[in-house]
C-alpha positions as CSV (number, residue, x, y, z in Angstrom):
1,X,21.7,97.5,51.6
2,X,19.1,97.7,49.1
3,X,16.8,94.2,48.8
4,X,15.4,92.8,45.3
5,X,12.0,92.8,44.8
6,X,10.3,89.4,45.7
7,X,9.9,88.9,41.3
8,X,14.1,89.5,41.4
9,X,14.6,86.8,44.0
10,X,12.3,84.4,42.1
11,X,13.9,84.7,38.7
12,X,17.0,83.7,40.6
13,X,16.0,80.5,41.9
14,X,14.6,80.1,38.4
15,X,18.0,80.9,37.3
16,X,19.3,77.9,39.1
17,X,17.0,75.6,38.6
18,X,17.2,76.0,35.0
19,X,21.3,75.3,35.6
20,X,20.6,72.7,37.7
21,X,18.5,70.7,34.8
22,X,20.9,71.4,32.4
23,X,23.8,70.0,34.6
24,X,21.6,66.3,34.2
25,X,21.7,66.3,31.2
26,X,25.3,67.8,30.4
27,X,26.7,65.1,32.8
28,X,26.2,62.6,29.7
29,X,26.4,65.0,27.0
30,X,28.7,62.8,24.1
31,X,32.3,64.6,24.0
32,X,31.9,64.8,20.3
33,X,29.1,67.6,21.4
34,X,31.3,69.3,23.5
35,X,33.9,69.8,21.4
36,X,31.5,71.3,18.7
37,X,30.4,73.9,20.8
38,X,33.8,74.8,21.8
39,X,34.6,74.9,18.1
40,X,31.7,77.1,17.2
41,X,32.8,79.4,20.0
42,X,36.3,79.5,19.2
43,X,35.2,80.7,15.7
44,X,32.1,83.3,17.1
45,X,34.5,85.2,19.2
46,X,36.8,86.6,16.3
47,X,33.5,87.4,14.8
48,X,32.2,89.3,17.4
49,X,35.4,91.1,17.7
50,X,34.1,94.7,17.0
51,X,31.1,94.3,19.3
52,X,33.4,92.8,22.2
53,X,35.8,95.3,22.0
54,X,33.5,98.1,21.7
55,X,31.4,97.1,25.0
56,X,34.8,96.8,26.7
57,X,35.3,100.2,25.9
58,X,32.7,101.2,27.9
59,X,33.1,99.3,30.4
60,X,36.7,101.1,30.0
61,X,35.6,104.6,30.3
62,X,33.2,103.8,33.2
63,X,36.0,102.5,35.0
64,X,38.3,105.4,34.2
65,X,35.4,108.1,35.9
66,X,34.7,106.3,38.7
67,X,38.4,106.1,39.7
68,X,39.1,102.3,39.1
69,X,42.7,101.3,40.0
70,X,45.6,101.3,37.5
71,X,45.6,97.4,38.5
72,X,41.8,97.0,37.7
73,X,41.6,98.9,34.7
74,X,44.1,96.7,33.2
75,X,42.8,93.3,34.5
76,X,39.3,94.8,32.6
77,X,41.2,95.9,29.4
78,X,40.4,93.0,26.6
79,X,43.1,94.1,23.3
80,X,43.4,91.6,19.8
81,X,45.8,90.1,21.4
82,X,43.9,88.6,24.5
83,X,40.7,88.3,22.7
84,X,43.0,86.0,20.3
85,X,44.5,84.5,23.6
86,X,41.0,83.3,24.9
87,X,40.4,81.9,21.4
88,X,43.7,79.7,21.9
89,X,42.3,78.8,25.5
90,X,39.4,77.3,23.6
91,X,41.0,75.8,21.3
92,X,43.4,73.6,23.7
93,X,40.6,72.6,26.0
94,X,38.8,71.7,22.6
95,X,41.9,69.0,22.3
96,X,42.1,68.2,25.7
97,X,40.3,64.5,26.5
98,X,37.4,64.3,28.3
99,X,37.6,63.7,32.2
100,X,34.3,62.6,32.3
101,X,33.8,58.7,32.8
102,X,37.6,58.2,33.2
103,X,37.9,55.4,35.4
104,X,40.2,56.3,38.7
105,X,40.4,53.3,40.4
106,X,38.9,49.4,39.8
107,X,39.3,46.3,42.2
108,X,37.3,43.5,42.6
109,X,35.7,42.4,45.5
110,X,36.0,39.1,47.7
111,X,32.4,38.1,46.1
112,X,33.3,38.6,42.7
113,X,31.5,42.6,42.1
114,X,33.7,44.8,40.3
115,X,33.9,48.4,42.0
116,X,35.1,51.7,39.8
117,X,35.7,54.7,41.1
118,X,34.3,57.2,38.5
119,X,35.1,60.8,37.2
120,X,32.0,62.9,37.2
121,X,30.7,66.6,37.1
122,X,30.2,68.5,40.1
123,X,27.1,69.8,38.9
124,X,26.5,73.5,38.9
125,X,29.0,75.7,39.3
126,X,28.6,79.6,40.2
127,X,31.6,81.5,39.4
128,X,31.6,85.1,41.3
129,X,34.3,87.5,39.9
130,X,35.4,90.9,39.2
131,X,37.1,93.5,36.7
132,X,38.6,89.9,33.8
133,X,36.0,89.8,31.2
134,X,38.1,86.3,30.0
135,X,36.8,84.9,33.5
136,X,33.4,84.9,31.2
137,X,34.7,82.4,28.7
138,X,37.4,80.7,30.3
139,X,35.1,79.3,33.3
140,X,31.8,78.6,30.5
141,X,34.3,76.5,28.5
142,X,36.1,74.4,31.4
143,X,33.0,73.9,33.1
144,X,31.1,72.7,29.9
145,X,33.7,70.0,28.6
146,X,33.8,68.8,32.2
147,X,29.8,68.5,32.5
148,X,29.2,71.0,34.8
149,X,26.4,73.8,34.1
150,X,27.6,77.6,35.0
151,X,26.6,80.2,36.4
152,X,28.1,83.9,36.2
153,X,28.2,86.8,38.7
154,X,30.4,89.1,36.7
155,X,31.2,92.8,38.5
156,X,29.9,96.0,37.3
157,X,33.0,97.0,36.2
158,X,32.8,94.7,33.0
159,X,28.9,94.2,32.7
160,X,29.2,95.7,28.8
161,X,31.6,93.3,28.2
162,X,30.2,90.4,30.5
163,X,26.9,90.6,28.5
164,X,28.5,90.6,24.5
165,X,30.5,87.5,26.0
166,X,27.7,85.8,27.3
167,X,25.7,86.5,24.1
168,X,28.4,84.6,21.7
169,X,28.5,81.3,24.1
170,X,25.0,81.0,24.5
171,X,24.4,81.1,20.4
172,X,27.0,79.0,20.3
173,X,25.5,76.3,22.7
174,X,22.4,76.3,20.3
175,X,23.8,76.1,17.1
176,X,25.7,72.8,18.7
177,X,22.6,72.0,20.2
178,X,23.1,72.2,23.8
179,X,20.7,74.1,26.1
180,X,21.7,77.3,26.8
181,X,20.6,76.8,30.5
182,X,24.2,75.0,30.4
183,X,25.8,78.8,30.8
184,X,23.7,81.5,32.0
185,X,24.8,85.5,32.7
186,X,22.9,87.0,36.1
187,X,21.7,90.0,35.0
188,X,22.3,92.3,37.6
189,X,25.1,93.5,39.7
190,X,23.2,94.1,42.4
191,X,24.9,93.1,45.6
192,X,21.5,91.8,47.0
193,X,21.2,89.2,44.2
194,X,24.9,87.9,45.9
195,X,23.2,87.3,49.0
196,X,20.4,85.3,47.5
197,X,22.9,83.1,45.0
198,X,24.9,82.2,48.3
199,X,21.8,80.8,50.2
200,X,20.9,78.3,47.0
201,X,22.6,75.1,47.6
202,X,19.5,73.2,46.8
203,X,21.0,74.1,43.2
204,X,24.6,75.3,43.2
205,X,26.6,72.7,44.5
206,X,30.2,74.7,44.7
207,X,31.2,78.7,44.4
208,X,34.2,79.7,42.9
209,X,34.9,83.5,44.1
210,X,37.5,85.7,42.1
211,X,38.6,89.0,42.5
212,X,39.9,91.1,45.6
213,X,40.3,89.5,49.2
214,X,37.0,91.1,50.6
215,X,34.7,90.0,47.9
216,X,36.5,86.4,48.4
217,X,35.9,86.6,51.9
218,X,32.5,87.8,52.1
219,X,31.5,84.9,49.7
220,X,33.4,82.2,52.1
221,X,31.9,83.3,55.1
222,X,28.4,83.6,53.7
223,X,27.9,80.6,51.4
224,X,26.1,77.6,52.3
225,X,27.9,75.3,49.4
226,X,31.6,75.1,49.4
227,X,34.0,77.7,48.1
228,X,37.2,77.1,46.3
229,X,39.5,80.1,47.0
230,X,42.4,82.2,47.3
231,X,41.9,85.3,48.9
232,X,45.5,87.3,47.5
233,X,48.5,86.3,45.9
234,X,51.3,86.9,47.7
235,X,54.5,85.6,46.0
236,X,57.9,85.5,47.1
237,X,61.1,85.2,44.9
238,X,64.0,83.7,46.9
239,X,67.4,84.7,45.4
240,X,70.0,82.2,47.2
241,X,73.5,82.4,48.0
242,X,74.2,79.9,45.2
243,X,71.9,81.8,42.7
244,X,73.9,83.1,39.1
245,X,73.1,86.8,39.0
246,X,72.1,87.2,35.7
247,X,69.2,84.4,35.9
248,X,68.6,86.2,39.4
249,X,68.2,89.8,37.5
250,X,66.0,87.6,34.7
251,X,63.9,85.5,37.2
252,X,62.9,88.7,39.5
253,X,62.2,91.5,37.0
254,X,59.8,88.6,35.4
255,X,58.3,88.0,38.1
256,X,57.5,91.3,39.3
257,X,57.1,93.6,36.1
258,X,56.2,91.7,33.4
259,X,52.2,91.6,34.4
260,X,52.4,93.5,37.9
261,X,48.6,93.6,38.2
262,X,48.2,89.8,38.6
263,X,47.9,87.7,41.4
264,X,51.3,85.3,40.2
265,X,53.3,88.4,40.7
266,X,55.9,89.0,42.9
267,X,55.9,91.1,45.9
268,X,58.2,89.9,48.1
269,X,62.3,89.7,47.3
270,X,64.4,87.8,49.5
271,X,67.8,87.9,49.6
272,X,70.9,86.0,51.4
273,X,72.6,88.4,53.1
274,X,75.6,87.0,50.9
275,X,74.2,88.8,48.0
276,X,73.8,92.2,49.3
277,X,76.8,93.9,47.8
278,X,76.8,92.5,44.7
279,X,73.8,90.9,43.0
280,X,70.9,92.8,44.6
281,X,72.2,96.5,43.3
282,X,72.1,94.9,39.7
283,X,68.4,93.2,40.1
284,X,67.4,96.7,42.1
285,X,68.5,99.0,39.5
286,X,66.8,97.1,36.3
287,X,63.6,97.0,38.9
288,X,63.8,101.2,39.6
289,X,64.6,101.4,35.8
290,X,61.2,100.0,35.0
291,X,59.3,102.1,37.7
292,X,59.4,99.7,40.7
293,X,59.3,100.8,43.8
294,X,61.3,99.3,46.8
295,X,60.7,98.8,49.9
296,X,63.5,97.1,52.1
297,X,64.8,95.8,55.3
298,X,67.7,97.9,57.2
299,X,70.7,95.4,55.2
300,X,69.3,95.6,52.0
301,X,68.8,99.4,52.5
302,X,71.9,100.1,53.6
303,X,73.9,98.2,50.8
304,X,71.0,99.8,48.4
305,X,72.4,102.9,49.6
306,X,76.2,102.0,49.0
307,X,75.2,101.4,45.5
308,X,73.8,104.4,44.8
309,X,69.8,102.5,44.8
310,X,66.6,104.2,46.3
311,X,65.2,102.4,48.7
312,X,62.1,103.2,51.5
313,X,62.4,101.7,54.7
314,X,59.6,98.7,54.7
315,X,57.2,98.3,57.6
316,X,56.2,94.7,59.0
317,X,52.9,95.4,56.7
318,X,54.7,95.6,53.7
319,X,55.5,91.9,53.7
320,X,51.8,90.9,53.7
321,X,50.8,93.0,51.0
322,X,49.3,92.4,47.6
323,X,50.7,95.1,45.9
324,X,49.4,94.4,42.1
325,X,51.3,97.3,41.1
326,X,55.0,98.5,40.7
327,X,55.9,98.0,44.8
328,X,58.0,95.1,45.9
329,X,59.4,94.6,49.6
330,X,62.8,93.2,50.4
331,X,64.3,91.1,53.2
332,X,67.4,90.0,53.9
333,X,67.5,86.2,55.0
334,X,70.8,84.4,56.6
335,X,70.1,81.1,54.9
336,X,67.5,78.7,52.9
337,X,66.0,77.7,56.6
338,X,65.5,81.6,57.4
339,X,63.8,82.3,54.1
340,X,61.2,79.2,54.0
341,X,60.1,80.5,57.8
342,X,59.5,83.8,55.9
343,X,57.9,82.6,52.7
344,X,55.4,80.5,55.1
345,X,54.7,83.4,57.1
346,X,54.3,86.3,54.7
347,X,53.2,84.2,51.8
348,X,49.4,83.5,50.9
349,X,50.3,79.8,49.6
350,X,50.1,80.5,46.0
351,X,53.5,80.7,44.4
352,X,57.0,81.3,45.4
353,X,60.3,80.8,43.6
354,X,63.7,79.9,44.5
355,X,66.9,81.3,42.4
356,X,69.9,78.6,43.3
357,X,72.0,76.5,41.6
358,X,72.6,74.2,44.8
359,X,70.1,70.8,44.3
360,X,70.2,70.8,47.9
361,X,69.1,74.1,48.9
362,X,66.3,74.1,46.2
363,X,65.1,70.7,47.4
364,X,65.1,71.9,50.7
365,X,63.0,75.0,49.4
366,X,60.4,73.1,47.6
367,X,60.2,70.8,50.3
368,X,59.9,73.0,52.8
369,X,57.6,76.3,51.1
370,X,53.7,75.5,51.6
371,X,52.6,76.9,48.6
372,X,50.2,75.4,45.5
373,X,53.2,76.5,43.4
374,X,56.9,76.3,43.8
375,X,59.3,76.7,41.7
376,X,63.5,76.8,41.1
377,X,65.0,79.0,39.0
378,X,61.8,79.6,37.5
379,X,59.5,83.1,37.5
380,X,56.0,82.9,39.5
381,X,54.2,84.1,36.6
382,X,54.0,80.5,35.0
383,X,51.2,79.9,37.6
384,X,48.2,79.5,34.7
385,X,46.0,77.3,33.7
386,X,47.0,78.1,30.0
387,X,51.0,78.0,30.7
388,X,50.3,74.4,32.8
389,X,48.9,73.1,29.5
390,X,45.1,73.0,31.0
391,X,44.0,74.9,28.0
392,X,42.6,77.5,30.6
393,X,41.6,77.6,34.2
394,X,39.1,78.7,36.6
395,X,40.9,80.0,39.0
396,X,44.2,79.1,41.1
397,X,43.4,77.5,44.5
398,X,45.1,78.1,48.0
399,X,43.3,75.5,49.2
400,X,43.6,72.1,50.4
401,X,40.7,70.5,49.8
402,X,39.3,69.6,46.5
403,X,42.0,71.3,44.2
404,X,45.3,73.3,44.1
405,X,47.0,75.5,42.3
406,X,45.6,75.8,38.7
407,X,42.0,74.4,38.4
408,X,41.3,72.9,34.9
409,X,39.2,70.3,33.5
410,X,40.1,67.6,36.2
411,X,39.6,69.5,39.2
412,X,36.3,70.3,38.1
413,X,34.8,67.1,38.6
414,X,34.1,64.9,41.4
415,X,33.6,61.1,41.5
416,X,31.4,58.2,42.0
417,X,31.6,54.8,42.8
418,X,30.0,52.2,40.1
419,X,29.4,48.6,41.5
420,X,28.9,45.6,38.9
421,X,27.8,42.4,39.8
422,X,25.7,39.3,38.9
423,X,23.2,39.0,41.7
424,X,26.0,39.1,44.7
425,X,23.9,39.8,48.4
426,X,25.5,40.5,51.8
């Protein structure tokens, strides 16, 4: 692997120190200030539309010629209508309060001291991600009304794009006059200048990797800071004994084709064995009707069959899979007990759904799934920062520790601990 040049290296650090400085200052900056930048934003973008859209093209037909997925060209496609959608984003975290300085907890001591327990910034946050040129201005927006300074390692696929983005939001943050150091774009894609961001944690106090399981990977096992991450999304849609067929068909075919390329999407189906024969023919034909691809367990093969349904036989890999594309497995479960052991061993924790309209059984499911998400009788895709009323998120967390699920404005902040007293000693 190819190493920067000493000079490359040293404008990094730079790079973070300059973030690092602008996170002291942001971590009082007036909320009136940050809502003026956001607003400036939220108007720069439509004007910038032409210039946005055209880089994106080229990032586009780059993409295209060097054989980029169907999954990755359309996680890298930016149309009106999500350029419009990141606009919205800006504007609900515009009208979203503050976190900063919200007071968690408050007791008193036995000597008379009052101790708070304080939201605050986490400081600098570097944001490593590939192919979603909205990663650009969804994380600069959340990190800046929650105080934190940010910096972005966009992939090569959407540098053209990266770039124009990064342009708008930095003239916006000077026309609302806030340093520009608050948001800052590393230049290069070079993997090299990876390496070095990973060893700064004099500077970057957390890493928020997004993109494919190796790049999420590489980043955990490399860092020095901590890393908020989830390395794939696979999500399981449980369709119950109990469950009425036609929100079954609805739930399913949601979850799996209406966005197949994102990590909320369904790949697994599991089925009671009670439902074989009747509803899983109707929910498999509307799936092979809009190109799907099955993949299923002896039962659900053999009553595909019976119904006149293609179906391949699926392997034990199959079930581990993030597909991102038109493929979903199915398995055939005897009962609610069967199908949470499954979820927990096949899923990656993110989201998973339940179809029934037994209280029990779905309590027993979202008791029993370990997942950041879980729903009943309710599609996976609604894991979003934007759909969970955060405004936007920056990124969807697997893990336990800080955040879960959908990271917004709260989970981007830590806290402190204020003592007031009048003189008090131990």
């Amino acid at each position: 692997m190819s190493q920067p040049s000493d000079s490359s290296g040293a404008a990094l650090v730079e790079l973070a120190k300059r973030a690092r400085a602008a996170s002291l200052s942001l971590a009082t900056l007036p909320e009136a200030a940050k809502n003026a930048f956001l607003d400036r934003l939220a108007e720069a973008l439509p004007q910038k539309r032409e210039a946005i859209l055209a880089a994106n093209r080229r990032d586009l037909d780059a993409g295209a010629a060097s054989g980029l997925s169907g999954a990755l060209l359309d996680r890298l496609r930016l149309t009106d209508a999500r350029l419009d959608a990141m606009v919205e984003g800006i504007r609900q975290v515009s009208a979203l309060p503050d976190p900063v300085g919200t007071v968690l907890e408050e007791r008193t001591h036995a000597k008379g001291f009052s101790i708070r327990k304080v939201r605050v910034p986490i400081g600098v946050v570097g944001i490593i991600y590939e192919s979603r040129p909205n990663v650009t201005v969804d994380c600069a927006i959340l990190c800046l009304k929650s105080g934190n300074a940010t910096i972005l390692r966009g992939g090569k696929e959407a540098f053209h794009t990266n770039t124009v983005l990064a342009d708008v939001i930095r003239a916006a943050l000077e026309k609302a006059g806030i340093t520009p150091d608050a948001v800052q774009l590393v230049p290069t894609t070079d993997r090299a200048a990876l390496n070095i961001l990973l060893k700064l944690d004099d500077y970057i106090h957390c890493l928020i990797p997004r993109g494919g399981e190796g790049l999420i990977r590489f980043v955990a096992e490399n860092a020095r800071m901590p890393v908020i991450k989830h390395y794939k999304g696979v999500c399981n849609v449980y369709l119950d004994a109990a469950a009425d067929p036609a929100m079954a068909l609805a739930v399913t075919v949601n979850a799996k084709c209406q966005r197949p390329s994102v990590c909320n999407a369904a790949e697994n189906l599991v089925v009671h064995r009670a439902l074989l024969d009747t509803v899983l023919p109707a929910v498999a034909r509307e799936l092979r009707a809009q190109g799907v691809e099955l993949r299923a367990d002896e039962p659900a093969r053999a009553a595909l069959a019976a119904a006149g349904v293609e179906a391949a036989a699926a392997a034990d890999e199959d079930y581990d899979t993030e597909y991102l594309d038109r493929i979903l497995a199915v398995k055939t479960v005897a009962g609610v007990d069967e199908a949470i052991a499954f979820v927990n061993a096949h899923g990656s924790g993110h989201s998973d759904a339940i179809v029934t309209a037994d209280r029990t059984t779905a309590d027993s499911f979202l008791g029993g799934v370990d997942a950041a998400a879980v729903y009943w009788n309710v599609s996976t895709r609604f894991t979003d920062g934007f759909e969970f009323g955060l405004g936007a998120e920056i990124g969807i967390s697997t893990d336990k520790l800080h955040a879960r699920g959908p990271m917004g404005l709260n989970e981007l902040t830590s806290y402190k601990f204020t003592i007031v007293g009048d003189g008090q000693i131990r």
